[in-house]
C-alpha positions as CSV (number, residue, x, y, z in Angstrom):
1,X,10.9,-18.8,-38.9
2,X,8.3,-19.6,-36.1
3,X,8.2,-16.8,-33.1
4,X,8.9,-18.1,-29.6
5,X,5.5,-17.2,-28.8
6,X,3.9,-19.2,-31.0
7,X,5.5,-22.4,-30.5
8,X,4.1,-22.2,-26.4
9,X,3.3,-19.7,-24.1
10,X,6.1,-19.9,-21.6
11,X,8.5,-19.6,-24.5
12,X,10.0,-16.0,-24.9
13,X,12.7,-13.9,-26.1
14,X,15.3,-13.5,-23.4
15,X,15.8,-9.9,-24.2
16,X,11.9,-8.8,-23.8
17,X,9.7,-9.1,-20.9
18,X,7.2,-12.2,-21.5
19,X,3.4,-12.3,-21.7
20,X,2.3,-14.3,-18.7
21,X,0.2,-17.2,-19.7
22,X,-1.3,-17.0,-16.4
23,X,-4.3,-14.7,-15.2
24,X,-3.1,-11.8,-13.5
25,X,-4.0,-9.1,-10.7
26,X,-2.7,-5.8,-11.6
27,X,-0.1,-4.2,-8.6
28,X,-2.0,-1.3,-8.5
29,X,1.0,0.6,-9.0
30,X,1.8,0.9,-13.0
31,X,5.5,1.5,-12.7
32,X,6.0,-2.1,-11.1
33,X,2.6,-3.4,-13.5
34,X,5.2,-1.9,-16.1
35,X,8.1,-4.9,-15.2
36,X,6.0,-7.4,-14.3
37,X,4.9,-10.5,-16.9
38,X,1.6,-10.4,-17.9
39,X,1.2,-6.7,-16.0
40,X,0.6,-7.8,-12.3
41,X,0.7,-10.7,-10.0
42,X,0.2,-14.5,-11.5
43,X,-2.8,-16.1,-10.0
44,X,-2.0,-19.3,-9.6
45,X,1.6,-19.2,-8.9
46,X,4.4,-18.3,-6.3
47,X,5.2,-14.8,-5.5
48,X,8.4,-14.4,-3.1
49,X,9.0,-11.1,-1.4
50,X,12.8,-10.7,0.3
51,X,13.5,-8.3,3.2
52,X,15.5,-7.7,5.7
53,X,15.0,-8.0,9.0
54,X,12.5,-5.8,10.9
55,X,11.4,-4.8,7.2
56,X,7.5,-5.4,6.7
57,X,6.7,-3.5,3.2
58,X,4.4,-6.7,2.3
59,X,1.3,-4.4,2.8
60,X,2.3,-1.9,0.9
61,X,2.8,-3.5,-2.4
62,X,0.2,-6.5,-1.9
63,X,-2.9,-4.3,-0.3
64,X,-4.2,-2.7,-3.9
65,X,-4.3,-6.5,-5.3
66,X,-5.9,-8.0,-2.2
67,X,-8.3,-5.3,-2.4
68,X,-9.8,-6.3,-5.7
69,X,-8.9,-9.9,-5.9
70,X,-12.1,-10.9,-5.1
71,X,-15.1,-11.4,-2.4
72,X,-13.3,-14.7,-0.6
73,X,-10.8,-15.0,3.0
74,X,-7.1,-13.7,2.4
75,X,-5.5,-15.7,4.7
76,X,-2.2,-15.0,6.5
77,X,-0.2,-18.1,7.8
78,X,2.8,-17.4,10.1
79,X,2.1,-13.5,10.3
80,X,4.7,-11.9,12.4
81,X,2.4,-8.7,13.7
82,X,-0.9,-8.2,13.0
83,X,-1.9,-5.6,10.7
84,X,-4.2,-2.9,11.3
85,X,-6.7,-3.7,10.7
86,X,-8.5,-0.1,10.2
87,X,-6.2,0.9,8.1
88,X,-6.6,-2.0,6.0
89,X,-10.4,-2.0,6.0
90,X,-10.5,2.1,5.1
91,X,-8.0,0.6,1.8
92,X,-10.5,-1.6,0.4
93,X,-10.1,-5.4,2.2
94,X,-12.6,-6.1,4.4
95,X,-11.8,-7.6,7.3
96,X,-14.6,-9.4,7.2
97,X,-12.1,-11.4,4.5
98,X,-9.3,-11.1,6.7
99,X,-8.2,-14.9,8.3
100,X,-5.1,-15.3,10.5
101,X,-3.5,-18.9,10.9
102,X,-1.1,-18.6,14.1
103,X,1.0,-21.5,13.5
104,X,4.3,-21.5,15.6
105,X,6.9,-24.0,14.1
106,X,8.2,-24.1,10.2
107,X,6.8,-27.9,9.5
108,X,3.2,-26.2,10.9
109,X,3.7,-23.5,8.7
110,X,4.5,-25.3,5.7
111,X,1.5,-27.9,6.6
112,X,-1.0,-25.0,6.8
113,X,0.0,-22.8,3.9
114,X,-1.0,-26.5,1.8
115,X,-4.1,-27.1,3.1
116,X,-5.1,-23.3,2.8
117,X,-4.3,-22.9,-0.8
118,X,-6.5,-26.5,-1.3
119,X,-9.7,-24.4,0.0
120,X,-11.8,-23.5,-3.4
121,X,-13.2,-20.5,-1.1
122,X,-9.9,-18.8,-0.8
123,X,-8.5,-16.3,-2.7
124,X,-5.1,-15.2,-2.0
125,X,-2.7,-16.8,0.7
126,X,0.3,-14.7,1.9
127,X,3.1,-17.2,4.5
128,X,6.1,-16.1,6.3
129,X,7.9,-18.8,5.7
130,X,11.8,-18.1,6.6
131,X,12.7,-21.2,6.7
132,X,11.3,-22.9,3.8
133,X,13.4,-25.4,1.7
134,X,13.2,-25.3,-2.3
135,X,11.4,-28.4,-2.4
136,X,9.3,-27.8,0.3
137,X,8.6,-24.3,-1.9
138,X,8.2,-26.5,-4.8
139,X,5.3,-28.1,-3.6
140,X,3.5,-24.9,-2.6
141,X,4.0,-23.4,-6.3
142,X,2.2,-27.0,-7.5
143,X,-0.5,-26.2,-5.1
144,X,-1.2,-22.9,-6.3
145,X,-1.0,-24.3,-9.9
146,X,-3.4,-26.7,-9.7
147,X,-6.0,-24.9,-7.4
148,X,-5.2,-21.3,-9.0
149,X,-4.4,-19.2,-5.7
150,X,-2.6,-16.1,-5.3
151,X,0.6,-17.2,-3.0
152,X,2.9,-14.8,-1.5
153,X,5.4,-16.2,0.3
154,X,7.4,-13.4,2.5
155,X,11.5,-15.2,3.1
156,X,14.3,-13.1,4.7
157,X,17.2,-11.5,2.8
158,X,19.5,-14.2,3.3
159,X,17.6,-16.5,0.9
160,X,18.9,-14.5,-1.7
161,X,21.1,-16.6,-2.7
162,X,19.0,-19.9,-3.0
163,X,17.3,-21.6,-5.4
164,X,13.5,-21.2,-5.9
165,X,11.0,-22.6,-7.7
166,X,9.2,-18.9,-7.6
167,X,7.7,-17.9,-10.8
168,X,8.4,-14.1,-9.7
169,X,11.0,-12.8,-6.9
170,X,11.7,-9.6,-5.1
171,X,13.8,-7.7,-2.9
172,X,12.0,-4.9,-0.8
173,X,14.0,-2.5,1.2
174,X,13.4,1.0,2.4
175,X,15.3,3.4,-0.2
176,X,19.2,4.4,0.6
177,X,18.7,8.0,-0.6
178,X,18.7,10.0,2.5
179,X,15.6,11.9,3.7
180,X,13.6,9.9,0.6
181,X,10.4,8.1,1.9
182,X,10.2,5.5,-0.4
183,X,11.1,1.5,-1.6
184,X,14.0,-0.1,-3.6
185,X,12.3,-2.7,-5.4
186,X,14.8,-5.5,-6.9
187,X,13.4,-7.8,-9.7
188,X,15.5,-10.7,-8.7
189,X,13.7,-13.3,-11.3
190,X,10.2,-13.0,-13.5
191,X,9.9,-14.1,-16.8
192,X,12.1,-12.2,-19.2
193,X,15.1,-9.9,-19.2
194,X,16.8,-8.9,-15.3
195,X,16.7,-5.3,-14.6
196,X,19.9,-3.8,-14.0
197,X,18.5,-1.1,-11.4
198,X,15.6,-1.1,-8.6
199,X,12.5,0.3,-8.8
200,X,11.5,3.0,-7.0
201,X,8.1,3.4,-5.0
202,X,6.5,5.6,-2.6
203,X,6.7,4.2,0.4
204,X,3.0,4.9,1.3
205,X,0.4,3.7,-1.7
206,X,-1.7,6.4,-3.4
207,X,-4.9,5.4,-1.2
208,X,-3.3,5.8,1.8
209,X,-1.9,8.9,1.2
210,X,-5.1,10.5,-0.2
211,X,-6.6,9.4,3.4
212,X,-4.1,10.6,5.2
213,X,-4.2,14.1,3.6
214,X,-8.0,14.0,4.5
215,X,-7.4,13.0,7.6
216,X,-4.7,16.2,8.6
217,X,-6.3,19.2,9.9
218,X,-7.0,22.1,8.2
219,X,-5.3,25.1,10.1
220,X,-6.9,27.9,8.7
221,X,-5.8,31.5,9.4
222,X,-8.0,33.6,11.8
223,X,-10.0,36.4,10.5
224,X,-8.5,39.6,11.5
225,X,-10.5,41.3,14.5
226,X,-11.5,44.2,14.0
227,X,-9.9,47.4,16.2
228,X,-12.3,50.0,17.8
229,X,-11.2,53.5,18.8
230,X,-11.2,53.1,22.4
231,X,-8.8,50.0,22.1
232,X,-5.9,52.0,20.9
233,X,-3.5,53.1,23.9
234,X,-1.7,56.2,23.7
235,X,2.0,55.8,23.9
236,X,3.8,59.0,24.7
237,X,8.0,58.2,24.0
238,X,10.3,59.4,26.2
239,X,11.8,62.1,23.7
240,X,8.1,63.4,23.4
241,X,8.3,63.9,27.5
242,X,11.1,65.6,27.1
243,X,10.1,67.6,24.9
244,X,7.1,69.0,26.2
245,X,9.4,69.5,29.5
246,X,11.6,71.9,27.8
């Protein structure tokens, strides 16, 4: 019998996790490299990252990848805050690579996210794109395809329950264990079997916590001082006064 795999590269066995025929950019994070096809994120195909509102862990997964994804612009379209940049640049992307495109309605959006993803200098494009329509998505992922971009698209909760042409979907939501300072990741689609529990990732990367610990001061104890003679009183208690009364 012929193996899946050998009759074409985007066939697979639905119970094991598929080697991506695309090119890849490791997470930086080997748990989720671990789950994802191929062992990072396809180049030259959509990525869509779910969250709630007033939720932006973006950064924290996509910074590693960014960082080593090459020497061109990552460009943000739609970008509801702007990130800091320090923080970023002390993580590995320049922000010398670091392009913001402030477009204000969805159809500008849309419009801009195409036209950046048709620039050969550009190397990954990440788009808050809320609104976005599976067709209108559809075209994007062609884009990427045929001009072999890193997309991220970031989409709000609700669009859970839509269809998408995304080649790999996630949920991202801060972890429901109390007191635990870290991400619930959901694989809601990729290439091969669904996983029937999140992942779980620290909220803060393993850069940024390594600066941050350098960062803390270092409150060291102070020597002990020495004590003379003449700087010990004499206490006399009051049974010793009595005492030498009586």
């Amino acid at each position: 019998m012929v193996a899946p795999e050998d009759i074409h590269a985007d066939v697979w066995h639905a119970h094991t996790l598929a080697q991506s025929a695309l090119q890849v950019v490791p997470t930086g994070d080997a748990l989720l490299d671990a789950q994802l096809p191929g062992g990072g994120w396809p180049v030259g195909a959509l990525t869509e990252l779910l969250q709630s509102d007033g939720v932006h862990s973006e950064w924290r997964l996509l910074l590693p990848a960014l960082a080593h994804s090459g020497q061109g612009p990552v460009v943000l379209v739609g970008a509801p805050h702007v990130p800091f940049a320090p923080s970023l640049s002390a993580q590995g992307l320049g922000l010398h690579r670091l392009l913001s495109v402030g477009a204000q309605t969805a159809a500008q959006r849309l419009w801009a996210t195409e036209q950046v993803l048709r620039c050969a200098e550009v190397d990954a494009v990440l788009a808050w794109l809320p609104q976005a329509r599976s067709d209108q998505l559809r075209r994007l992922q062609m884009a990427a395809a045929e001009f072999h971009k890193l997309l991220f698209v970031m989409r709000p909760l609700q669009a859970h329950s839509e269809a998408s042409p995304a080649v790999l979907r996630l949920q991202i939501a801060p972890s429901c264990n109390a007191g635990s300072d870290a991400l619930d990741i959901q694989v809601l689609k990729r290439r091969g079997p669904l996983l029937d529990a999140p992942l779980h990732l620290r909220a803060r990367g393993a850069l940024l916590e390594s600066l941050l610990a350098a960062a803390r001061p270092q409150h060291r104890p102070l020597p002990a001082r020495p004590r003379t003679p003449g700087s010990v009183r004499n206490f006399v208690h009051a049974l010793d006064r009595t005492a030498a009364r009586a």
